[in-house]
C-alpha positions, 0 to 999 in steps of 0.5 A: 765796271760797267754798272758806272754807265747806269748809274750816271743816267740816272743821275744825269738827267736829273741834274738836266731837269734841274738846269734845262730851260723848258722843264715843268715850272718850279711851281708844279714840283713838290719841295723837298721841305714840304714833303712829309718827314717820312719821305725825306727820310724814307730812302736815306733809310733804306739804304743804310738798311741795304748797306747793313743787310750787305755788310751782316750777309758778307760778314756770316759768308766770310765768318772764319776765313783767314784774310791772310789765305785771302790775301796769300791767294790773291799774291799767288796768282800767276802773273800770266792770268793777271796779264789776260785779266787786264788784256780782257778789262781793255777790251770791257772799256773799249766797249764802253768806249763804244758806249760814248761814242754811239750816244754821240751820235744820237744825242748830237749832230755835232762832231766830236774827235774820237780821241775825245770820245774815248777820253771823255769814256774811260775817263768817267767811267774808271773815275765815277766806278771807283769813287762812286757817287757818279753824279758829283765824279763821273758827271764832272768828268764828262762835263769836263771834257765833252763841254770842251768840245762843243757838247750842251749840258742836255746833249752830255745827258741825251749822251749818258742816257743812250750809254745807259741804255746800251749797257741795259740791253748787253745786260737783257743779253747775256742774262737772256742767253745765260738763263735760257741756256743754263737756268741752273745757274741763277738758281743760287741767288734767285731760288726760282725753279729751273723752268721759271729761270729758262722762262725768264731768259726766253722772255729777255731774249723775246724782249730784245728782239721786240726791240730790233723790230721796233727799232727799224722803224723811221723817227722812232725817239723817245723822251720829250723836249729837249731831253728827246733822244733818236733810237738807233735802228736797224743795224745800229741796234745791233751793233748796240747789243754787241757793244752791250753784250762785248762790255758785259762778257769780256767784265766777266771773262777778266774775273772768270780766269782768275778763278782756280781751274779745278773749281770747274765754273763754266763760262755761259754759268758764270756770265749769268751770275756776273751779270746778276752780281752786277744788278745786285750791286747797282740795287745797293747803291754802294760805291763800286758795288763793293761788298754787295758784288762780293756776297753775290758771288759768294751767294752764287758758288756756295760750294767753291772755297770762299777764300780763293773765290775772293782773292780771284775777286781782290784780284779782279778789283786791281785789273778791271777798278784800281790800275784803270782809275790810276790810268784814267786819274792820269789822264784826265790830268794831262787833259787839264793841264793842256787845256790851261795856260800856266807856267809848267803847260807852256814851258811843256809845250815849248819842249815838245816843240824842241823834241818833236823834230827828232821824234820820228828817229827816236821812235823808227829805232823803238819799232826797230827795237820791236821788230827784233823783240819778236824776232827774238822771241821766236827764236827762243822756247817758250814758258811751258807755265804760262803755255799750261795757262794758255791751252785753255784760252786758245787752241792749237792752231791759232797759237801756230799761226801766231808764232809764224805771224809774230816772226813776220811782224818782226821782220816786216817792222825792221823794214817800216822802221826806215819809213818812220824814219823819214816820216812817212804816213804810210809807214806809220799806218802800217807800224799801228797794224804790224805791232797791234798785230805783234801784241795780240800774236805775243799774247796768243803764242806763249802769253809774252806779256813782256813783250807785249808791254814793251811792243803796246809802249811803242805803239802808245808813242806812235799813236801819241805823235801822229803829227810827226809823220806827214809825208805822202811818198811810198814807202818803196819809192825809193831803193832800199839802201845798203846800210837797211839791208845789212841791218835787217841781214844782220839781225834776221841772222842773229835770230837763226843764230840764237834760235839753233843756240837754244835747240842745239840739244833737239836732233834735227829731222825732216819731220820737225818742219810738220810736227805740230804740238803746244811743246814743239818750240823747235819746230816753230821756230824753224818754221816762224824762221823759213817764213821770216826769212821768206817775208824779208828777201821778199821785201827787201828785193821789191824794195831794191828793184821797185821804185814808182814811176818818175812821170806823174800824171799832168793835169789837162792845162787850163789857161784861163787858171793862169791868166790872173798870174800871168798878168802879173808875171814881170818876165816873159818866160813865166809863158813856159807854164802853157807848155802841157809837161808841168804841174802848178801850185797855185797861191790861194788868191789864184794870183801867183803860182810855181810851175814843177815837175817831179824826177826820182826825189827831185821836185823842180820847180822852173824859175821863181815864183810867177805872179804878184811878188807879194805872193812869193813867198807864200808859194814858196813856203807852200811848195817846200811844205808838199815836198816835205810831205813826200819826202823829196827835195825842193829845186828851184832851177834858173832862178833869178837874183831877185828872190835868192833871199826867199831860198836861202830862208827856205835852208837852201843852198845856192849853185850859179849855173851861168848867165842871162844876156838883156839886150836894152832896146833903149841903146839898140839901133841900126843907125850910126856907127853903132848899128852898122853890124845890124844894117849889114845883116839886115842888108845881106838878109834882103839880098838873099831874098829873107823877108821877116814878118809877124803872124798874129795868134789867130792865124797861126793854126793855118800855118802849122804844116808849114812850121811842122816841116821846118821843126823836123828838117831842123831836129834831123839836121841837128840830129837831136831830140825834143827837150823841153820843162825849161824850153818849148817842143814841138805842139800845136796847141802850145804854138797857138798861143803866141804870136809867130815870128817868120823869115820867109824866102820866096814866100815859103817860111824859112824860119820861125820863132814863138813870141813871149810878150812881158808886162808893157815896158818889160822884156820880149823874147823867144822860145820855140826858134826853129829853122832850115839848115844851110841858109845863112844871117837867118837867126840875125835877121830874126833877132835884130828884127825883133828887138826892132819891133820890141822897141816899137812896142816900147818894151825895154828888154828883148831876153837872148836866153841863159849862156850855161856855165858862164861868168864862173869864177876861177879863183882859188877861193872860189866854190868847188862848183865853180871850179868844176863848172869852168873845167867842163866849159873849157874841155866841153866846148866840142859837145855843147859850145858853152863859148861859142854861144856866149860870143854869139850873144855878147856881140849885142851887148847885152847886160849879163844877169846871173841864174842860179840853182837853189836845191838841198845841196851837199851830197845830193847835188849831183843826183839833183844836177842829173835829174834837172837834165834827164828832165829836160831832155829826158824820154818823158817829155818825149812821150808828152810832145808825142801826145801833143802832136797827135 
């Protein structure tokens, strides 16, 4: 009730100045044992006198009635009413939460969740209305639960004072606008002439616009120290008259339909007397107004019968005091035992843990569930009892509309039920709105407070398990799968079915699609039906046909952001990350980073975490973590065996897609026996006049020309496009990075390769090797060369690269993968040359270490497999390599 806002600031700064440092000495207030014994006993006195007076006027005005007929009346309401009581006392304590939340702002600079200001509200003001005394109840509460969060026993008070102050001036509101307009009204209960009452009401309504004016000014405040409070000005004290004025008349309306309709009471009338009526009750100091609320409206409505005044008042007493104060007692409950640390909270907590992976499936089957319910609903007549009820609230059109929007709902919540599913935020966001959306439209086609119950529940559990839907993915991005469409086919027919069900007796005609009567269920339901229909093939065909783009957008590279990792990297390829087709997910210490790129649902990430190896997993853990969120799946492509502990943690499964040959320099010569093959090529290499050479970073933009003209003789010998993601593609700036290895013939380059250099004592090889077609000892004369100079430099591994699908098992027990994997090296040796190329590097002798692919696995293996090779030779890194040429 929303005199529970007053009286708690009045109580509450006064509990204030007995607590608050900085108050006047103790010295300067009277004690109450020296205070003249009249005075002690002076306000005690009246009010037990009050309380007597209330309770003698209540029994003469009642004197005679039949509690039975008071109480029979009361049971008679129709539940309907009931129903719109309690929708109109949620919209009063929304208000009032209103209230709290606005004094936060002006009683504090700190910030406090709106989930604790609307606990912290409602609570206090359900609790402190129904057992009075707001000082010991409601002063408690709020304490409670705003000291919990952070708030000072003065900001609590600062707090309740400016809640006050709003409910005081949504009060001088509607008494302003009720008298000024019907001044009539008050005349039962004030016995001033209509013109002092008008008089009264222009006088309020002057006072508040004084207010405003006042208000707009800068730094207005009021009170002293640290009881100082700011005055909302300009807008804000507009926005605090509407919560004052929304608070007040939706108390009342939540009264004012439960009375008959033949005792022919206005609103605007009513209004004025609720609100006096409420004035009234706080004078009396009874808790709840009880007794003191009654004999007001009693007073007021001399001539309506006070049995059915009461019961309308009984009534009243459940929906807007009762079931709020067994909700807020609830909650407050829960409050407490989340906030201690016994036994049954641990044990609670342990269970939601256990709960909370299947709450999204759970709650994506209710919204399901709320989707047909308001299919159904639409299909089917509505109770003519409670549409009788309804003309009175809302008008025709609105009521149309709601049918026509309700039906839609249905259909667009069947759809988002797949999102929550995958626990998508979008979905979750849009469910919160379409069900708000399908309650208040349940209410207002046919008040279906069932359905209404049943959606709110739904909704409840949204908004109580937000945490459960964290990804970021659309909800279109990916096709709409079969099995949703034949479900949301299925019970789009069903609906049509039961709807021509229940009007078969209603013969058709054109003209039911246009006609527009609060009986012509059949013609709704044809139309709610059309546009349901309308709405679902809409959807479901976007959902079919739309996916988003495949290529995100790539952050300009910024080198000196990788450096710190790539001084750590032990592998040379960890330079794929200056290639300008990658994204990064970098480690907070900016020491270590995964570099990825995004396909359909596949986000693959190439090779192992790079940097410090302590940060590995970390960065791991992190990359699963932004995928999740966007519901994808994690792949981790050629990674090698040093991590594959980290992948399997992460629950994923391992596939071998073949091997990687390391030569050792330590073992490589070109002298002896041993290195009699090496002499040989390097002699017939010098016989055709082939010269290597190493061009140093700085002077390679000078020689780009040349390097353009053999990358693309060498693309159109091969008659093949650019690749890239696991290996280089033609761009300037990526080039000029590295140093560049050379074979040049007659001075004109020939050939060249981009040099990767690993940690000192590590492993060098190459990336971007391109050459002249139809010159012969090329590729040994640059691989010998190199491991030559690799060696000179005292690295110990020069790194030939990965050999696919090789060192594959073939025996019977061996993975299904395997067995596939070895079948297509062995009949696809014409389209790739997987054992040419093994042969070609296992001639150097190299140590074989495996590569693997970490990935979900299972049935999405083969799409995984298909989106790792689009990306590497797909069109997208087509378009990036032509946007680093130009």
């Amino acid at each position: 009730m929303p005199t529970t806002a007053l009286r708690t600031a009045e109580a509450c700064p006064a509990a204030e100045a007995q607590q608050t440092p900085g108050m006047a000495p103790a010295a300067e207030v009277t004690p109450s044992h020296r205070r003249p014994w009249f005075l002690r006993w002076m306000m005690p006195a009246l009010a037990l006198a009050g309380c007597g007076a209330l309770a003698a006027l209540l029994m003469r005005l009642v004197s005679g009635l039949d509690l039975a007929t008071v109480a029979a009346s009361a049971l008679s309401t129709p539940v309907p009413l009931i129903g719109i009581s309690l929708l109109l006392a949620v919209v009063s304590y929304g208000a009032l939460i209103g209230y709290d939340a606005f004094g936060v702002r002006a009683a504090t600079e700190k910030t406090v969740p709106l989930r604790t200001v609307a606990l912290g509200s409602f609570t206090s003001y359900a609790i402190g209305h129904t057992l009075g005394f707001p000082l010991v109840t409601a002063g408690a509460v709020r304490w409670r639960i705003y000291g919990g969060a952070g708030l000072s026993l003065s900001e609590v008070a600062k707090l309740t004072a400016v809640a006050a102050m709003t409910l005081w001036v949504g009060m001088a509101g509607v008494l302003g606008l009720s008298a000024a307009l019907e001044p009539q009204a008050l005349a039962a209960l004030d016995h001033l002439p209509t013109g002092l009452n008008r008089s009264l009401g222009i006088a309020l309504l002057a006072g508040l616009a004084a207010y405003l004016a006042w208000s707009r000014g800068s730094g207005r405040e009021i009170g002293r120290g640290r009881m100082q409070i700011r005055v909302p000005g300009g807008g804000a004290a507009l926005v605090q008259i509407g919560l004052g004025l929304t608070d007040i008349c939706a108390a009342a309306a939540a009264l004012w339909v439960l009375l008959p309709a033949d005792l022919g009471i206005g609103f605007p009338v009513f209004a004025a007397v609720f609100a006096s009526a409420i004035l009234l009750a706080v004078v009396s100091h009874v808790p709840a107004g009880l007794g003191a609320f009654e004999a007001a409206i009693l007073l007021a409505f001399p001539q309506a019968p006070a049995a059915e005044l009461l019961s309308a008042v009984l009534v009243w007493r459940l929906t807007y005091t009762l079931i709020p104060f067994l909700f807020a007692v609830a909650l407050f409950l829960a409050h407490e035992v989340r906030r201690s640390d016994a036994k049954l909270t641990l044990a609670a907590r342990r269970v939601r843990r256990l709960v909370l992976p299947f709450v999204p499936a759970a709650l994506a089957i209710l919204t399901f569930i709320g989707g047909l319910v308001l299919l159904t609903s639409g299909a089917l007549p509505n109770d003519y009892s409670r549409v009788r009820a309804l003309r009175l609230l809302v008008p025709l059109p609105f009521a149309e509309v709601s049918h026509l929007v309700g039906s839609t709902a249905g259909v667009v919540l069947l759809i988002l039920s797949r999102g929550l599913m995958r626990r998508l935020a979008s979905a979750w966001t849009l469910s919160i709105v379409v069900i708000g959306a399908g309650i208040v439209v349940s209410l207002a086609k046919g008040f279906d407070w069932e359905e209404a119950l049943v959606l709110g529940a739904v909704l409840t559990l949204l908004l109580t398990h937000r945490s459960a839907f964290y990804r970021k993915a659309g909800i279109f991005a990916e096709p709409l799968e079969p099995r949703w469409l034949v479900a949301v086919a299925f019970i789009l027919g069903c609906s049509l079915w039961l709807g021509f069900t229940a009007f078969q007796d209603v013969d058709y005609s054109h003209d039911l699609w246009w006609q527009f009567n609060w009986h012509d269920d059949a013609s709704r339901f044809l139309r709610s039906s059309l546009g349901a229909i309308i709405i679902g093939a809409a959807l479901s065909l976007y959902a079919m046909i739309h996916r988003h783009p495949d290529a995100r957008r790539v952050e300009p590279l910024k080198p000196d952001a990788l450096a710190p990792a790539l001084a750590c990297a032990e592998r040379a390829d960890a330079h794929l990350a200056l290639l300008e087709d990658k994204r990064f997910l970098f480690h907070p210490s900016g020491e270590a980073f995964l570099m990825y790129a995004v396909r359909g649902k596949s986000w693959i990430a190439m090779g192992d975490p790079i940097g410090k190896p302590e940060h590995a997993a970390d960065v791991m853990w992190q990359f699963l973590e932004e995928v999740d969120r966007h519901a994808g799946w994690p792949v981790f492509y050629q990674v090698s065996p040093t991590h594959l502990p980290l992948y399997l943690d992460g629950g994923l499964s391992l596939v071998k897609l073949g091997e990687e040959a390391h030569v050792d320099l330590e073992t490589f010569t070109t002298e002896g026996k041993a290195g009699k093959d090496w002499r040989a090529a390097l002699n017939r290499a010098k016989r055709e006049n082939l010269e290597f050479a190493i061009i140093p970073a700085a002077e390679v933009p000078s020689h780009l020309a040349e390097f353009k003209s053999v990358s693309d003789a060498w693309l159109a010998g091969r008659g093949a496009g650019e690749k890239g993601f696991s290996i280089g593609f033609w761009s300037e700036r990526y080039l000029s990075y590295f140093d560049v290895a050379v074979i040049r013939r007659d001075r004109r380059i020939v050939a060249f390769a981009n040099i990767w250099y690993g940690q000192p004592g590590g492993e060098i090889t190459i990336d971007l090797m391109r050459y002249l077609p139809g010159i012969s000892g090329i590729m040994d004369l640059l691989f010998v060369s190199l491991m030559q100079e690799g060696k000179a430099r005292g690295y110990r591994w020069f790194n030939l690269g990965m050999a696919p699908l090789s060192g594959l098992s073939e025996h019977r027990l061996a993975p299904s993968w395997h067995k596939v994997a070895a079948f297509v090296a062995r009949n696809g040796e014409r389209f790739y040359g997987f054992k040419g190329l093994r042969a070609y590097k296992e001639k150097f002798g190299p140590a074989w270490e495996p590569r693997y692919l970490a990935s979900p696995g299972g049935w999405a293996l083969p799409q995984i497999l298909l989106d790792v090779s689009n990306l590497i030779s797909g069109s997208p890194i087509k378009s990036i390599s032509k946007g680093a040429r130009s």
